[in-house]
C-alpha positions as semicolon CSV with decimal commas, in nm:
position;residue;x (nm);y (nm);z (nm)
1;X;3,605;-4,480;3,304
2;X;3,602;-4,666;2,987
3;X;3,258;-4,768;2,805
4;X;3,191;-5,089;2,853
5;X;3,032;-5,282;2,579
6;X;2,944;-5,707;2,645
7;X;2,938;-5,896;2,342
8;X;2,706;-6,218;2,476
9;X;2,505;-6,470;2,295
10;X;2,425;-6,861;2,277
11;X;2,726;-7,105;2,309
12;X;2,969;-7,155;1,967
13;X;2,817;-6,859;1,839
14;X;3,146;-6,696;1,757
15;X;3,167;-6,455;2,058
16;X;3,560;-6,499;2,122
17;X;3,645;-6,449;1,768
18;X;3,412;-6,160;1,727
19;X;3,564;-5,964;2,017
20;X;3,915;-6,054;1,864
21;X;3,856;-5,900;1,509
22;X;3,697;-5,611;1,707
23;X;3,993;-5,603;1,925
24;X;4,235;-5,558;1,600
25;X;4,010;-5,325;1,421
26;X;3,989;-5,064;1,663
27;X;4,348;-5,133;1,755
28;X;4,445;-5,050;1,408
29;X;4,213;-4,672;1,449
30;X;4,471;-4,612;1,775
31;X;4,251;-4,732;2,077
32;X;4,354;-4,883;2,353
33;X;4,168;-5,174;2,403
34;X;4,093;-5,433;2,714
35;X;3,866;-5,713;2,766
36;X;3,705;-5,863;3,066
37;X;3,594;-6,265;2,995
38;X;3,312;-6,405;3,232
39;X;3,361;-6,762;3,328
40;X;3,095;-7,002;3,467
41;X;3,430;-7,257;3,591
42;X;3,571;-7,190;3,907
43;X;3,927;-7,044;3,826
44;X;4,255;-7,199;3,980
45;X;4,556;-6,964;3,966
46;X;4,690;-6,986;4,339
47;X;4,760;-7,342;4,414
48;X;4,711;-7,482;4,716
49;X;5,100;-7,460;4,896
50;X;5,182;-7,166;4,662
51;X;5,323;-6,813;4,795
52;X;5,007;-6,642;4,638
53;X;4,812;-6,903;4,811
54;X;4,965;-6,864;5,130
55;X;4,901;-6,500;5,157
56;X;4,590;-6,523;5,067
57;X;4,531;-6,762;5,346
58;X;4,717;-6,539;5,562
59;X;4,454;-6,301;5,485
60;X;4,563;-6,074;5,226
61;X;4,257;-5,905;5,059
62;X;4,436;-5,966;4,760
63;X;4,740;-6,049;4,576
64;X;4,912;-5,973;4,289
65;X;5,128;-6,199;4,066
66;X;5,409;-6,018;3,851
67;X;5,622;-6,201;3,623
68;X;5,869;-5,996;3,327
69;X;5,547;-6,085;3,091
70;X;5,259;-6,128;3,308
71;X;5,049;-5,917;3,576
72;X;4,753;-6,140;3,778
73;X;4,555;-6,001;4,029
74;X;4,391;-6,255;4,282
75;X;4,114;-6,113;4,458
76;X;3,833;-6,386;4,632
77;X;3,501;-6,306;4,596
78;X;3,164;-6,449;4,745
79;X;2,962;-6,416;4,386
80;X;3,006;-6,299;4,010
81;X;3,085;-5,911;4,066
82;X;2,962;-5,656;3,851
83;X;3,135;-5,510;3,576
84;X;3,142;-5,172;3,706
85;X;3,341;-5,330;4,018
86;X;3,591;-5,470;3,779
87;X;3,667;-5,182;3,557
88;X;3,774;-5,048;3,852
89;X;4,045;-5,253;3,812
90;X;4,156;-5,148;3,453
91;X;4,133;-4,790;3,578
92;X;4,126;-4,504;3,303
93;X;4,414;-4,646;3,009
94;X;4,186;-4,772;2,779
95;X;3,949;-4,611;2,534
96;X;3,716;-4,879;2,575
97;X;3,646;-5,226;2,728
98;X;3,521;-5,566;2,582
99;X;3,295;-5,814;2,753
100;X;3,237;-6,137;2,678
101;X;2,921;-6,250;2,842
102;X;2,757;-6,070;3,174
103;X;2,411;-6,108;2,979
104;X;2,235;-5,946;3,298
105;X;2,332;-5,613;3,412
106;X;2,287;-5,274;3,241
107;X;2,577;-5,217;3,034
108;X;2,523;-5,213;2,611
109;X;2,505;-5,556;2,451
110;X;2,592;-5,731;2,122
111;X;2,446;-6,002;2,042
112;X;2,613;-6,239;1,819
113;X;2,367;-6,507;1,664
114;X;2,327;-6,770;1,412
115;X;2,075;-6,924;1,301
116;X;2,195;-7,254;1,365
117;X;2,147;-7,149;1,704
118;X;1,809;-7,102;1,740
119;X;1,652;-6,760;1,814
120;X;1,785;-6,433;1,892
121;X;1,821;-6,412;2,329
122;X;1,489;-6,334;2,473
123;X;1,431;-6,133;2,805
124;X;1,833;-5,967;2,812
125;X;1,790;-5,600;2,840
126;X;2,061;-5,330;2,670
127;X;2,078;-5,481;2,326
128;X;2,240;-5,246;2,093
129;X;2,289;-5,491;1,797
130;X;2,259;-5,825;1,703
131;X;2,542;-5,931;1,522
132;X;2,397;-6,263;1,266
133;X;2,407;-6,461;0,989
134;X;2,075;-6,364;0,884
135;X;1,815;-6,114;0,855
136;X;1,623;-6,076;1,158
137;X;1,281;-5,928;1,211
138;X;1,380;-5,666;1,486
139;X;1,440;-5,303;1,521
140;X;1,712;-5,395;1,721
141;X;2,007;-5,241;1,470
142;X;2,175;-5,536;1,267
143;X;2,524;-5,612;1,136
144;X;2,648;-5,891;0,937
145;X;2,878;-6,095;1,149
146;X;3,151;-6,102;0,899
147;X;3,142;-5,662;0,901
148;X;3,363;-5,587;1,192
149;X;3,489;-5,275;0,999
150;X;3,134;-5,129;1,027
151;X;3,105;-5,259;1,406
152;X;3,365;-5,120;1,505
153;X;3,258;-4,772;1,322
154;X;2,953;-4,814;1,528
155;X;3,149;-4,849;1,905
156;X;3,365;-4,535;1,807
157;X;3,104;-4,341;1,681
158;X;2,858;-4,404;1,995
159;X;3,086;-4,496;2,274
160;X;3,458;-4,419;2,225
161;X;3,495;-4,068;2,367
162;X;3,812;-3,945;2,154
163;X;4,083;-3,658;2,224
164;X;4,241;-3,704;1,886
């Protein structure tokens, strides 16, 4: 499987835009790239009355929406699963896999901070680096949240197992 890397941090911290610089960046090296995106909202694709609905209240395990430009999978679940139950579901096509968010669990981290934020996330384990606007007092290792060229030199030089 893929490595899985989670970029989390505080609210408006710049999370989704990090993730899609570091999506283009290692996209223009040749990876293959996926993300997963935690949400704390309950999630609506299968409308009440709907065929995807109705098999799912038939009680399919799961279904699976295709459309000429879309794939959706619709599994229920009782809780927030794990990431390593979700990769499943990306199987082996990527060279590595985004988060954004899933704080606990023991997968690598980046933080992304700023300042106006407050401090850096206390008590998360599996911090790799702290993305920030400035300097920290940590020996956590630090990048400049503008340097997404040297970020991403970081994920394929410690995580991104390469056949090239």
């Amino acid at each position: 499987m893929p490595p899985i890397i989670s970029i989390i941090g505080e609210s408006k911290t710049g999370k989704t835009t990090l993730i899609e610089k570091l999506i283009s960046e290692l996209k223009s090296r040749g990876f293959r790239v996926a993300t997963i995106k935690h949400s704390v909202h309950h999630l609506d694709f299968d409308k009440t009355g709907k065929d995807s609905w109705r098999h799912l209240e038939a009680g399919s395990g799961a279904t699976v929406i295709v459309s000429p430009d879309r794939l959706v999978l619709i599994k229920p679940v009782t809780g927030d699963p794990e990431l390593k139950d979700i990769d499943r579901l990306l199987g082996d096509d990527y060279d590595i896999i985004l988060a954004e968010g899933f704080k606990q669990g023991h997968i690598p981290k980046i933080e992304v901070h700023r300042k106006a934020a407050g401090p850096i996330l206390d008590s998360i384990r599996d911090i790799i680096a702290i993305a920030t606007d400035e300097p920290l007092e940590t020996k956590t290792r630090q990048f400049p949240l503008n340097d997404v060229k040297r970020m991403a030199d970081f994920l394929e030089n410690s995580f991104i197992k390469t056949d090239k």
